[in-house]
C-alpha positions in Angstrom: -2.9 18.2 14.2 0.5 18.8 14.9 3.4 16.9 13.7 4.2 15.5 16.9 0.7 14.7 17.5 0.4 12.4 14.5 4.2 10.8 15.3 2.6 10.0 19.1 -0.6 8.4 17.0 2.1 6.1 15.2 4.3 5.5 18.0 1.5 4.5 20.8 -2.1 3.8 18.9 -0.6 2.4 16.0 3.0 0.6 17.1 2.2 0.4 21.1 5.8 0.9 21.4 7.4 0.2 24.5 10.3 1.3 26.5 12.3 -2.1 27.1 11.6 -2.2 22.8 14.1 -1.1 20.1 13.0 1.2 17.7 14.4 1.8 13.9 13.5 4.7 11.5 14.9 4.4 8.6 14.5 7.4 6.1 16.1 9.0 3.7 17.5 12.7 2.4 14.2 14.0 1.0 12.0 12.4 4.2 14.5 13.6 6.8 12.4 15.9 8.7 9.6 13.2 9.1 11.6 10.5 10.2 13.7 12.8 12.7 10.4 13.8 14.4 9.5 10.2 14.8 12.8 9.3 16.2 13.0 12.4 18.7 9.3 11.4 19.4 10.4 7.7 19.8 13.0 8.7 22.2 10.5 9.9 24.7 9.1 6.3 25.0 12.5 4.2 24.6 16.5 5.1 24.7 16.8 2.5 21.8 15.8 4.1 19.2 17.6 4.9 16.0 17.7 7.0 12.9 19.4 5.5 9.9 19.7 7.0 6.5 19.0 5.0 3.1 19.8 6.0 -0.1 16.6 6.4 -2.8 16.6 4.0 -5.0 15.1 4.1 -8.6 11.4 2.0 -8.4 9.4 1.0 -5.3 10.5 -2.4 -4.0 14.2 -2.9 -4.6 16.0 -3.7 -1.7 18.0 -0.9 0.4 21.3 -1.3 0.9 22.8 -4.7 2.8 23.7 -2.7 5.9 20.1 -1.6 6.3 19.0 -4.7 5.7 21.2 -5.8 8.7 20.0 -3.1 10.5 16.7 -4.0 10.3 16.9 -8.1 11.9 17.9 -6.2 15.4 15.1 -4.1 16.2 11.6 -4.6 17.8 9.6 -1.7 15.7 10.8 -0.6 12.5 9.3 2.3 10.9 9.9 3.5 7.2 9.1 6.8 5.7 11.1 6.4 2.9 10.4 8.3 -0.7 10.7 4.9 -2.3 8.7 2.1 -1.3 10.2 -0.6 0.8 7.0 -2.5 1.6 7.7 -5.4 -1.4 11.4 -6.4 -0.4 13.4 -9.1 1.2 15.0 -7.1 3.9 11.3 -6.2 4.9 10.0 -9.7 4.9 13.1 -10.7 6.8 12.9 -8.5 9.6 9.1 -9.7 9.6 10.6 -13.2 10.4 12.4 -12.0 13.5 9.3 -10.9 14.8 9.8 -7.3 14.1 6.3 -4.6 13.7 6.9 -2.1 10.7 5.1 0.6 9.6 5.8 1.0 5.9 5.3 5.3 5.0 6.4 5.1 1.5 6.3 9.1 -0.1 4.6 10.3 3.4 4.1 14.3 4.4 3.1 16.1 7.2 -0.4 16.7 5.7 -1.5 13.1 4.9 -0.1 12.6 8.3 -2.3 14.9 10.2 -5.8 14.5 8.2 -5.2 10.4 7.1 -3.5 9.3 10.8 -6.5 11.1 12.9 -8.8 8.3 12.8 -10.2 5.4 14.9 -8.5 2.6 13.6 -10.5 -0.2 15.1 -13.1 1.3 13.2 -11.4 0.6 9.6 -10.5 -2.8 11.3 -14.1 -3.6 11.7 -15.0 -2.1 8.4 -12.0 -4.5 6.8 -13.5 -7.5 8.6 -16.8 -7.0 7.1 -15.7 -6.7 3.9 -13.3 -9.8 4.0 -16.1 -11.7 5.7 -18.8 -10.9 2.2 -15.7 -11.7 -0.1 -14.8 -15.6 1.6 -14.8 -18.1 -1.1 -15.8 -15.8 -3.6 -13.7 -16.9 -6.6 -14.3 -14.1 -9.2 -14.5 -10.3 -9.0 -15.6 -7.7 -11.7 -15.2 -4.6 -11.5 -16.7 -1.5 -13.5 -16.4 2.4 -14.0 -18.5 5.0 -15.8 -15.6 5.8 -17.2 -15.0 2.5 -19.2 -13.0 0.0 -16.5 -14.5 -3.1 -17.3 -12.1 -6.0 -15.3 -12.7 -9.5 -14.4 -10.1 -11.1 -11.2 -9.8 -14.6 -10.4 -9.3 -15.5 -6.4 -9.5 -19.3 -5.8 -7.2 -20.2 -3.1 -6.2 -16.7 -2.4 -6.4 -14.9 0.8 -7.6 -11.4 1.3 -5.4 -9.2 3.4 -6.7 -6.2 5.9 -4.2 -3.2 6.6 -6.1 -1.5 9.5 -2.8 0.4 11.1 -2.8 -1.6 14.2 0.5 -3.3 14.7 0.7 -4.4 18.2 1.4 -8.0 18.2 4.7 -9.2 16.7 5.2 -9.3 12.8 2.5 -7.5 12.3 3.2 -5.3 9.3 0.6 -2.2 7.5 1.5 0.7 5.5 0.7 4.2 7.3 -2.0 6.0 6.6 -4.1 2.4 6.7 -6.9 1.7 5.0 -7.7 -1.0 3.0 -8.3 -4.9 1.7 -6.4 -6.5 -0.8 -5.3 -9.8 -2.6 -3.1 -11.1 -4.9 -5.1 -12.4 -7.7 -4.2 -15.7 -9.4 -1.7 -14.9 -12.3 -2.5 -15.2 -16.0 -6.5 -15.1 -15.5 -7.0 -11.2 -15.1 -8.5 -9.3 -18.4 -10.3 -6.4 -19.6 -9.7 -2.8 -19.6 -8.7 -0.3 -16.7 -9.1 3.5 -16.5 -7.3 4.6 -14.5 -8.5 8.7 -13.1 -7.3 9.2 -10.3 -2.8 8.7 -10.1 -0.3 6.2 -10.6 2.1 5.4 -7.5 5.1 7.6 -7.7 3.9 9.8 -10.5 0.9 11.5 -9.2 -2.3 12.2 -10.4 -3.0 11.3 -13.7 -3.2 14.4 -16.7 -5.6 12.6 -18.6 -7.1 9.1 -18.0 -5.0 6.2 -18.7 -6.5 3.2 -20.5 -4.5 0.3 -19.6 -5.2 -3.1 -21.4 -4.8 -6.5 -19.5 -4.2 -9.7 -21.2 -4.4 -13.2 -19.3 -3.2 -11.5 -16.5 -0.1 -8.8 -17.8 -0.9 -5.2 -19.5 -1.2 -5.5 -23.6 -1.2 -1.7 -23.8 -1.5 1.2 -22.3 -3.2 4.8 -23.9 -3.3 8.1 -22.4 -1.4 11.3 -21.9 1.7 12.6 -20.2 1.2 10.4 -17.3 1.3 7.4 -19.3 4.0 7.6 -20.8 5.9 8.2 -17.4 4.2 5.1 -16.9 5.0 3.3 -19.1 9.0 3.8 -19.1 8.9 2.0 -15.7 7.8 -1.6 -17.3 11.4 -2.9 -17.8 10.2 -6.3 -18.6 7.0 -8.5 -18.6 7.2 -9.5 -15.5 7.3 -6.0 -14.1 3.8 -5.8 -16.3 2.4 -9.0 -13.9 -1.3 -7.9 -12.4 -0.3 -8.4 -8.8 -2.8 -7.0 -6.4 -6.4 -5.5 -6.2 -7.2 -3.4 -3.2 -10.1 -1.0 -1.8 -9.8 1.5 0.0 -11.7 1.8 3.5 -9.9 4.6 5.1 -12.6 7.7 5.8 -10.6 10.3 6.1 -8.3 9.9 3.1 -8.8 11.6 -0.2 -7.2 12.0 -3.6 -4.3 14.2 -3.5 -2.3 12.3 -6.2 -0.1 10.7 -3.7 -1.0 7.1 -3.7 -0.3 5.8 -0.1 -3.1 8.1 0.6 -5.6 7.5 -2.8 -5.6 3.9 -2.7 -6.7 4.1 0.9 -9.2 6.4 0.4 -12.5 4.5 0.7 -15.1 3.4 -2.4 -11.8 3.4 -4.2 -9.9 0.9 -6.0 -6.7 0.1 -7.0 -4.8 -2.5 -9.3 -1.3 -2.9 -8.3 1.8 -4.3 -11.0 4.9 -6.2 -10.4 5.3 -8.2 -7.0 3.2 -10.1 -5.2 5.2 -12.7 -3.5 5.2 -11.1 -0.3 1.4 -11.3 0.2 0.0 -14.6 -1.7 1.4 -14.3 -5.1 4.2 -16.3 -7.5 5.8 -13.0 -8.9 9.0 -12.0 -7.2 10.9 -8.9 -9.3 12.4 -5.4 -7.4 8.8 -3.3 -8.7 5.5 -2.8 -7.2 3.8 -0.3 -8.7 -0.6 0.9 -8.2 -3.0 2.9 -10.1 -6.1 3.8 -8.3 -9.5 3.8 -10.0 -12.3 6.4 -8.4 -15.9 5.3 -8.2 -15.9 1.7 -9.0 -18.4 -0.7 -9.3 -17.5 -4.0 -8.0 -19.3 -7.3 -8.2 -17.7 -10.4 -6.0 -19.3 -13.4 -7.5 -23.1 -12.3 -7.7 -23.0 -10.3 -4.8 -22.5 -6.4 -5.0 -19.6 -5.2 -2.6 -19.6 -1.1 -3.9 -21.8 0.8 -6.2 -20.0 3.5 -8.2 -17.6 3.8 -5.1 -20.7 3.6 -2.0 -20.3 0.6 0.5 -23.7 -1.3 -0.1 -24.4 -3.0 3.8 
């Protein structure tokens, strides 16, 4: 596909914009090209559209600047390919509450565009609603690799979450490419051992496989190579060490590239978020959300098996 192609898939399929709607990209130095084709793309369907620049910040989920955030409680669709994530922040949530759509792209390019974008979304959707409909008042998940991840989650009274890419009613909100359930897991119950083998959002793919271990519910230590470490420097503080989210991918046209807004959507994976949570079911409110995505899991929901080393059982 074309460029313009996959900016019409967001635009229409995805964000049904309209022309009496306002439209906001907001993007950044290093995304520039991509968010000026979605605006010029925009401006076909609707004269209010704008392009607004943000500075990068240094982790995925601190807020953008305050005039962004301003920026963003006057428009109708809101679309964000920005390098960092912007998906975990107030200003997001915000512009949610005015009734806003967004389309969160965090660390998007053309090529996961064209191959992750050219699907039929109401296919993942139905995909996510059959998985959420096995996992209902199922209060524990396990979850094991060949490779040594051994992990036990604890649900009760949490709500699993679909991102199927359709955001045509108002606050509807998804990251782009879609693909994927997830939850926040109660805090302070998660343990066990991780490995991670495929990459680590905002690093890439992993040099050698990263053995994270998780104590009621925050990582005790972490082993690997080159990877980890890079890792590793980004846990500021405990809280930034906070199990905050498991998710599996159902999108089946993604694949591993190392990019993680791709991998973790990539389906029969799985991957363990760190950090926030607050803005989907969780207690833990800091400026870092950050996922590692685990190939070929095996993943048990109560009794009743949901994926065998990384194949949908029906």
């Amino acid at each position: 596909m074309s460029l313009n192609k996959s900016c019409k898939i967001i635009l229409k399929d995805c964000m049904n914009l309209r022309k009496n709607e306002s439209c906001l990209i907001v993007t950044d130095s290093k995304l520039k090209s991509i968010g000026n084709a979605l605006y010029k793309n925009s401006l076909k369907i609707t004269k209010q559209s704008k392009l607004i620049l943000t500075t990068i910040p240094k982790a995925h989920g601190e807020e953008p600047p305050q005039k962004i955030a301003d920026e963003m409680l006057k428009h109708d669709v809101i679309l964000m390919p920005t390098t960092k994530s912007l998906s975990h922040t107030k200003a997001r949530e915000n512009a949610i509450k005015t009734g806003a759509r967004i389309a969160s792209m965090p660390s998007i390019t053309t090529d996961m565009m064209n191959r992750a974008l050219n699907v039929d979304f109401n296919k993942i959707k139905s995909i996510n609603k059959k998985l959420i409909l096995k996992l209902k008042n199922k209060n524990k998940i396990k979850i094991t690799t060949k490779k040594g991840t051994n992990m036990e989650f604890y649900l009760k009274g949490r709500k699993w979450l679909g991102d199927d890419g359709i955001m045509t009613k108002k606050k509807a909100f998804s990251n782009l490419p879609s693909g994927e359930i997830f939850i926040a897991p109660l805090e302070n119950k998660t343990n066990g051992i991780i490995v991670v083998d495929a990459s680590v959002y905002g690093i890439g793919k992993v040099d050698k496989n990263i053995e994270i271990k998780v104590k009621n519910g925050f990582i005790a230590d972490i082993n690997g190579g080159k990877t980890a470490v890079q890792f590793k420097k980004l846990l500021k503080n405990r809280l930034y060490k906070n199990v905050a989210e498991l998710g599996i991918g159902t999108n089946y046209k993604a694949k591993i590239t190392g990019n993680v807004l791709e991998d973790e959507k990539a389906a029969g994976t799985c991957h363990i978020a760190f950090g926030n949570n607050r803005h989907f079911g969780g207690k833990v409110d800091v400026p870092f959300h950050v996922d590692v995505v685990v190939k070929k899991p095996t993943i048990y929901a109560d009794k009743t098996l949901l994926i065998k080393d990384g194949k949908f059982k029906t």
